[in-house]
C-alpha positions in Angstrom: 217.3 140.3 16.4 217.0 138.0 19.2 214.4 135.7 19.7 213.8 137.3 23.2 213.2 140.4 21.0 210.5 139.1 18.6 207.7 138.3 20.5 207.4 140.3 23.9 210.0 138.2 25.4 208.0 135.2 25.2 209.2 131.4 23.5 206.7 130.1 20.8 206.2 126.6 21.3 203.6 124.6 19.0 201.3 122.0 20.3 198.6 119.8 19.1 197.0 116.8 20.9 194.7 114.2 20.1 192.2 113.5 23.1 189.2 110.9 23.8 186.9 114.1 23.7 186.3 117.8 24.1 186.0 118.2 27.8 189.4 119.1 29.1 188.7 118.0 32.4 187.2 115.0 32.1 188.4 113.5 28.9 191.7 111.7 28.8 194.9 113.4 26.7 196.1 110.7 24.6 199.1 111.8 22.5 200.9 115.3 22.7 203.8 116.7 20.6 205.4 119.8 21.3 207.8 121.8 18.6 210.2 124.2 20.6 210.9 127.0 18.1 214.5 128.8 17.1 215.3 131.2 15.7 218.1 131.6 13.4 220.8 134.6 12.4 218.6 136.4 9.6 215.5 136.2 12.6 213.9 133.3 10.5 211.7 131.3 12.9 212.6 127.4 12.3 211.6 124.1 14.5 214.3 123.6 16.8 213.1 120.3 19.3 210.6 117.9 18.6 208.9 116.0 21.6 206.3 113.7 20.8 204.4 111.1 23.5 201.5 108.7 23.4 199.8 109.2 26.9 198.2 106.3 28.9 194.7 108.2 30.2 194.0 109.1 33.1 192.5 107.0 35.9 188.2 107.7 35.5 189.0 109.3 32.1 185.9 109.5 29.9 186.9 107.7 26.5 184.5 109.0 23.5 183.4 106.0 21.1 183.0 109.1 18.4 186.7 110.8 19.5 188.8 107.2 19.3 186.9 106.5 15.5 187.9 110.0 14.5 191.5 109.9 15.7 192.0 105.7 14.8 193.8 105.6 18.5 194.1 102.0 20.1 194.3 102.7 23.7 195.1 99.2 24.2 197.6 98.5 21.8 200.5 97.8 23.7 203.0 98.8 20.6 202.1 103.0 21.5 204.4 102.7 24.4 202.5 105.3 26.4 203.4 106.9 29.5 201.8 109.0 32.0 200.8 112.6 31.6 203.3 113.5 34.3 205.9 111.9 32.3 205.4 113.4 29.3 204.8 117.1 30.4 207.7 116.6 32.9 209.8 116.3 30.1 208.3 118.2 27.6 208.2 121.3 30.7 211.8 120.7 31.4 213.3 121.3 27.3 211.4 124.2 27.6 212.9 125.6 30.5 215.9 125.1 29.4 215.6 126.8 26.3 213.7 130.0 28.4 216.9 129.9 29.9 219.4 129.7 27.1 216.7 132.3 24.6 216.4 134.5 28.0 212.8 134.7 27.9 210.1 135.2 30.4 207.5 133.0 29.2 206.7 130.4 26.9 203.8 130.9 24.4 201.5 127.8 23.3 201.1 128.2 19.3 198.5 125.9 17.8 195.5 125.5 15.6 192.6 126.2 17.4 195.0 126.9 20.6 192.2 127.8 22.9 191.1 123.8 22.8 195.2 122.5 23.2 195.8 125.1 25.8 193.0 123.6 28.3 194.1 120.0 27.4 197.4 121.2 28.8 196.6 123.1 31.6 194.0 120.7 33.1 196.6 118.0 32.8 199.5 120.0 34.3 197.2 120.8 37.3 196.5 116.7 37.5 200.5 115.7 37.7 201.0 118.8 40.5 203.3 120.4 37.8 204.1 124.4 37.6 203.5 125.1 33.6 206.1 127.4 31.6 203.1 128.3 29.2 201.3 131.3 29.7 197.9 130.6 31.7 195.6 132.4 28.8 197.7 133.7 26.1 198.1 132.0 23.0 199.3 132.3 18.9 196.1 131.0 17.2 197.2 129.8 13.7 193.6 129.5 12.5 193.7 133.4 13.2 197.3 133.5 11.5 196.2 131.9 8.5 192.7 133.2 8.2 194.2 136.6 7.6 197.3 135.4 5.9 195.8 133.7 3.4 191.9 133.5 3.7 191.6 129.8 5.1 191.2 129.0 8.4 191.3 125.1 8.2 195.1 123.6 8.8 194.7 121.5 5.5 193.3 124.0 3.3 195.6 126.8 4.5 198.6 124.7 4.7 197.7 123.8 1.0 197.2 127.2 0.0 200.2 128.6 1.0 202.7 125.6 -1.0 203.2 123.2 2.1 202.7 119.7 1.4 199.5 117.8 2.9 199.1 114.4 3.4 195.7 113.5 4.3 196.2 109.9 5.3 199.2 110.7 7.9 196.4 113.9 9.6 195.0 114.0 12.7 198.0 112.7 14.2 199.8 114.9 17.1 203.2 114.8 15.3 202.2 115.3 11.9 199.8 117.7 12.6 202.0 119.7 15.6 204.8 119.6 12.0 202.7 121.0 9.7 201.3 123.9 12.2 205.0 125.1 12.9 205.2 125.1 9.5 202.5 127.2 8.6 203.3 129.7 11.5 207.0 129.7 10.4 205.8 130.5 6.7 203.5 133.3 8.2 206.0 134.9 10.5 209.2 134.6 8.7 207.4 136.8 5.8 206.3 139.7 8.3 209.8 140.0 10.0 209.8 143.8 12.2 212.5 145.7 12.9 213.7 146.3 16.7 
């Protein structure tokens, strides 16, 4: 099986973000990592490419007091070496054109827990940076729908924990570690309901 073959043509790639706040459109994205999934000779999905970025916001962001407590970011601190959305998703856009290319697929396909929330994060800050997006405009692989039927959970810890993946709570709620751990999980969920083409 190709990777091409095993969901409708489309590449999985899994996101998470931390962000000053929940408006997509007027809240600034502050840290993105993206996990470009393989897929290997027995049709085992694995993480292939890693791209992770602390993002300077955007000019007029709205910076939540709440959000920046919650996610311990220091938008100041001159040590996150951020750059600008267009940076980041100009690089993060072009590996993942290059492997549409190379896996022969149409689309790529944002995977995430709670994908719905990453998914406008991304789009609103594509259409910012004047940037054509290889993600599919509305389609997305929901792990907290994965997992809730997998294995009765539907938050990342808990179902992470419950399937036999190490959790660490103190390194959470960062966009790596979390964006690891969720291609994890879906790697865990779709590697043990392979289909025959």
């Amino acid at each position: 099986m190709k990777l091409k073959d095993r969901i409708r043509g489309y590449l999985p790639v899994v996101i998470d973000l931390e962000t000053s706040g929940f408006n997509d459109k007027t809240d600034a994205l502050l840290e993105i990592c993206a996990i470009i999934l393989g897929m290997d000779e027995s049709g085992s999905f694995f993480p292939k490419t890693t791209l992770h970025y602390h993002i300077e916001p955007f000019k007029g962001a709205n910076i939540e007091p709440s959000a920046i407590e919650f996610n311990g970011i220091d938008i100041d601190n001159p040590f996150r070496l951020a750059v600008s959305e267009k940076k980041a998703l100009t690089e993060i856009f072009n590996h993942i054109n290059e492997d549409l290319k190379i896996e022969d697929c149409t689309r790529s396909i944002l995977v995430g827990h709670n994908a719905f929330f990453d998914l406008g994060f991304v789009r609103a800050a594509t259409i910012r940076s004047g940037l054509k997006s290889p993600f599919h405009q509305f389609s997305t692989i929901d792990t907290v729908s994965l997992s809730a039927l997998y294995c009765g959970e539907t938050v990342l810890a808990k179902a992470i924990s419950r399937i036999g993946i190490e959790w660490d709570n103190n390194e959470a709620h960062s966009a790596l570690y979390d964006t690891t751990k969720t291609s994890e999980l879906f790697c865990k969920i779709f590697n043990s309901k392979k289909i025959e083409i």
